[in-house]
VMD Tcl script that builds the backbone (N, CA, C; Angstrom):
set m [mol new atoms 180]
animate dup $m
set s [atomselect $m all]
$s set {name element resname resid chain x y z} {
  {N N UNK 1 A 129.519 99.272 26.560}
  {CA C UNK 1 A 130.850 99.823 26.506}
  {C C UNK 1 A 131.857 98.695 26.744}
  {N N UNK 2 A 132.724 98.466 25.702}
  {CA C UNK 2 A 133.820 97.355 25.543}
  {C C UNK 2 A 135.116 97.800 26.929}
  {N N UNK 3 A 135.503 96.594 27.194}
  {CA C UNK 3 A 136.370 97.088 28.716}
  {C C UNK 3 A 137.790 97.210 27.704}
  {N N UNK 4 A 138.529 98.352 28.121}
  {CA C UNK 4 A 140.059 99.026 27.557}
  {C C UNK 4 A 140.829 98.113 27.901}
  {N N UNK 5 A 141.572 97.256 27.114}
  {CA C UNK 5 A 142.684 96.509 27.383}
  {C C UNK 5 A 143.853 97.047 27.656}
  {N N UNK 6 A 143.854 97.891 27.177}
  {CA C UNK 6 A 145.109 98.732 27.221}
  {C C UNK 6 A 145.310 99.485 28.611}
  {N N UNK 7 A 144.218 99.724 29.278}
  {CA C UNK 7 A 144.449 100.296 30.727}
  {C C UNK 7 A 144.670 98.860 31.589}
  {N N UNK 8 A 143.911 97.666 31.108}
  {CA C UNK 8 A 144.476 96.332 31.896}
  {C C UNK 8 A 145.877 96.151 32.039}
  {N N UNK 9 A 146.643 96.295 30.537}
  {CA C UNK 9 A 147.901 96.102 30.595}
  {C C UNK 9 A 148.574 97.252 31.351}
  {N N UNK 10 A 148.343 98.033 30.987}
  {CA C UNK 10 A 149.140 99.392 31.865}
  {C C UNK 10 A 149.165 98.943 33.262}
  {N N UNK 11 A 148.161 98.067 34.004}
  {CA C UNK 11 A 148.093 98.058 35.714}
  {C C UNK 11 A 148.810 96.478 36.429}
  {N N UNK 12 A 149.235 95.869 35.381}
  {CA C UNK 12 A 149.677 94.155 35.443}
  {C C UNK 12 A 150.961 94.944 36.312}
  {N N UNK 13 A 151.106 94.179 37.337}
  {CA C UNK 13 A 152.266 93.862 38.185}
  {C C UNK 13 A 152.366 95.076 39.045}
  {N N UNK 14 A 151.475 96.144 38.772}
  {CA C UNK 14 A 152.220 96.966 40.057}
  {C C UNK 14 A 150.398 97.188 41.488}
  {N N UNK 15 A 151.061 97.267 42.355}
  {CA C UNK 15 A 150.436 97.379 43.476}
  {C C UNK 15 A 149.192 98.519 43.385}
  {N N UNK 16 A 147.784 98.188 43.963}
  {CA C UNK 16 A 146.892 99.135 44.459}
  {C C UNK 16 A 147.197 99.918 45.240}
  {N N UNK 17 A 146.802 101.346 45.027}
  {CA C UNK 17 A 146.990 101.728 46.507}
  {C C UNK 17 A 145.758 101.473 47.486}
  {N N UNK 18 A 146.164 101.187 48.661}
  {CA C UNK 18 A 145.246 101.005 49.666}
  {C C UNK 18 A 144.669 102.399 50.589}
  {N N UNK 19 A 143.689 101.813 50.333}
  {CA C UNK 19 A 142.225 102.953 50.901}
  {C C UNK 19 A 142.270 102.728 52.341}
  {N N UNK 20 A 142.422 104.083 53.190}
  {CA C UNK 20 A 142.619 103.722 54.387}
  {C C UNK 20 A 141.541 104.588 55.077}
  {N N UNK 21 A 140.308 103.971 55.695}
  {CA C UNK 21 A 139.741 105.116 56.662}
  {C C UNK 21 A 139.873 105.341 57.727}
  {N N UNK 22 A 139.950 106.857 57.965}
  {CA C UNK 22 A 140.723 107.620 59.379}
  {C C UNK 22 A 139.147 108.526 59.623}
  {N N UNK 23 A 139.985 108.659 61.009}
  {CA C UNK 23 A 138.668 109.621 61.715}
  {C C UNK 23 A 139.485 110.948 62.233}
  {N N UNK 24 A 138.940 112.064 62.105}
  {CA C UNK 24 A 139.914 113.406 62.555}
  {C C UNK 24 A 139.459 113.480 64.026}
  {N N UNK 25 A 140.371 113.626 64.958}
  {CA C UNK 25 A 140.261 114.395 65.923}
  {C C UNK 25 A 141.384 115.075 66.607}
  {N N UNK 26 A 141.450 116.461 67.185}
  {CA C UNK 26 A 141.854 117.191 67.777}
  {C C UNK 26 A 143.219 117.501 66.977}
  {N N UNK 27 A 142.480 117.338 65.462}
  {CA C UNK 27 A 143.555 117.801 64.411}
  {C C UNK 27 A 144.375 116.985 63.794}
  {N N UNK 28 A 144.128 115.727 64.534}
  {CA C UNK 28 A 145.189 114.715 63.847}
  {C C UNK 28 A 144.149 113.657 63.451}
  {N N UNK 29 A 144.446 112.917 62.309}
  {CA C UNK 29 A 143.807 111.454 61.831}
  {C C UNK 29 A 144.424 109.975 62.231}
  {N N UNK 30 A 143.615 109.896 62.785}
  {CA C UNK 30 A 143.758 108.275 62.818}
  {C C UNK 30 A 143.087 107.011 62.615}
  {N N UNK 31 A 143.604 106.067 62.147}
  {CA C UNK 31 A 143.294 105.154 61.188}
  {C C UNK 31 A 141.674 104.042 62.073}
  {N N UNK 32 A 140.798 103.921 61.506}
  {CA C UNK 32 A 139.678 103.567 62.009}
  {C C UNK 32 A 139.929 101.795 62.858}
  {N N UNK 33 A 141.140 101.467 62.217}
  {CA C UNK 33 A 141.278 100.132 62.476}
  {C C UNK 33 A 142.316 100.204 63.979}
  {N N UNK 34 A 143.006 100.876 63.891}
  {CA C UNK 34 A 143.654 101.218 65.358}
  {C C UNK 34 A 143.257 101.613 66.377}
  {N N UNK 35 A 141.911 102.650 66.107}
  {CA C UNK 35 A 141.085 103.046 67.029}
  {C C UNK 35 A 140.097 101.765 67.461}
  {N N UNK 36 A 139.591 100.827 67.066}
  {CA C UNK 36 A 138.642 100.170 66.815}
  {C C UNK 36 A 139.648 98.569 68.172}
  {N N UNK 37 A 141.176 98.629 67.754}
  {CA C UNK 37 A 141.673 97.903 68.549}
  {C C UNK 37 A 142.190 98.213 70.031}
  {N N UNK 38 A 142.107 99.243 70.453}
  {CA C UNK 38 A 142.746 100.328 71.276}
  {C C UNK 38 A 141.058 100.310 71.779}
  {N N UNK 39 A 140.181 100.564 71.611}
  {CA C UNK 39 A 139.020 100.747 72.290}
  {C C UNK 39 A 138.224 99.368 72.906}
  {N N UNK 40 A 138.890 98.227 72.296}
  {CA C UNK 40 A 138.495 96.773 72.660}
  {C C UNK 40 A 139.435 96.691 73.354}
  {N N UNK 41 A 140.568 96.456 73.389}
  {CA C UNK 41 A 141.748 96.471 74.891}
  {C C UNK 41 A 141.322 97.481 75.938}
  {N N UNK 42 A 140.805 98.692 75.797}
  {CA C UNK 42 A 140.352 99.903 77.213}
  {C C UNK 42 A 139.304 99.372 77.669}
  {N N UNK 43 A 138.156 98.724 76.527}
  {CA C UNK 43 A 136.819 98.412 77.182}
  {C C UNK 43 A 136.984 96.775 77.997}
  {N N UNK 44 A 137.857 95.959 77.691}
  {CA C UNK 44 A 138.363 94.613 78.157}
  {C C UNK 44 A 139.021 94.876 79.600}
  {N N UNK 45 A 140.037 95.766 79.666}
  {CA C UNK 45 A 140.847 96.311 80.996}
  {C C UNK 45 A 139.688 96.599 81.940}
  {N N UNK 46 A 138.343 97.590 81.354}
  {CA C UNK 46 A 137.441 97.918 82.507}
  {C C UNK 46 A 136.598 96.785 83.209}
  {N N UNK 47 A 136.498 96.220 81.868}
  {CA C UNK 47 A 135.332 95.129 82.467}
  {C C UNK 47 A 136.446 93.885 83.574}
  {N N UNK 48 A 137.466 93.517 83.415}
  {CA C UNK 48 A 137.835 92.500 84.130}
  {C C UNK 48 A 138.663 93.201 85.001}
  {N N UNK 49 A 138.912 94.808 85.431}
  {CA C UNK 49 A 139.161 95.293 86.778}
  {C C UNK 49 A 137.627 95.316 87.303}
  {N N UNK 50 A 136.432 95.253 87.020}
  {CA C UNK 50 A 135.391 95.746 87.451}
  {C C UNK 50 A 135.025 94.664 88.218}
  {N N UNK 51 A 135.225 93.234 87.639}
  {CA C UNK 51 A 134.826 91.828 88.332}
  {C C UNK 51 A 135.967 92.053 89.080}
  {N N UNK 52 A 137.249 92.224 88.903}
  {CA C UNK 52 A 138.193 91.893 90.347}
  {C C UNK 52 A 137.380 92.318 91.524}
  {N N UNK 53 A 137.074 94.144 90.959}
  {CA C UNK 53 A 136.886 95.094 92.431}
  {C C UNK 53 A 135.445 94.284 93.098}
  {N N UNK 54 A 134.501 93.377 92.040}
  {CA C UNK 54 A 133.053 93.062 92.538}
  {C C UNK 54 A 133.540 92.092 93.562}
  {N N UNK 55 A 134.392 90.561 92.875}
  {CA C UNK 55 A 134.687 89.607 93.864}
  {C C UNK 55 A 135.537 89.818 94.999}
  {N N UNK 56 A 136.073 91.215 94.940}
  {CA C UNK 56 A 136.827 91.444 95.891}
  {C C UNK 56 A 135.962 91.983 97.407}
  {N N UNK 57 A 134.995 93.029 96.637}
  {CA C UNK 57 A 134.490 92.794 97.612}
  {C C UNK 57 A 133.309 91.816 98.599}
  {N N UNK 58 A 132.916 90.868 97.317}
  {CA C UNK 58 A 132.639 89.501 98.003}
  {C C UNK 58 A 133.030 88.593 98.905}
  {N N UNK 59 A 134.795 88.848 99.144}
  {CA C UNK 59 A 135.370 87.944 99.572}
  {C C UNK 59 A 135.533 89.024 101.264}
  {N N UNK 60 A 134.868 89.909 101.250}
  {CA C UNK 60 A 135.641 90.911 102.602}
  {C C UNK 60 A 133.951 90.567 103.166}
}
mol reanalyze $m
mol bondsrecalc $m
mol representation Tube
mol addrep $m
């Protein structure tokens, strides 16, 4: 099957739309890449309050 030139030209200069994957919860969607950054900053906050509270109590 020969590729349609004519649908090539039809698509020159204007923008894709972008494919975005979301995850549903509690009715609302949100975007997999926001969740994914938001869960590495919560899991980062636990782990380096967790060494404060350890050396802290090392030092008592």
């Amino acid at each position: 099957m020969r590729y349609n030139s004519s649908v090539k030209k039809a698509f020159i200069g204007k923008a894709v739309p972008k494919t975005v994957d979301t995850i549903k919860f509690n009715n609302r969607y949100f975007d997999i890449e926001t969740v994914k950054e938001k869960a590495t900053g919560i899991i980062s906050v636990l782990i380096l309050s967790c060494i404060a509270a350890f050396s802290f109590f090392f030092f008592i």
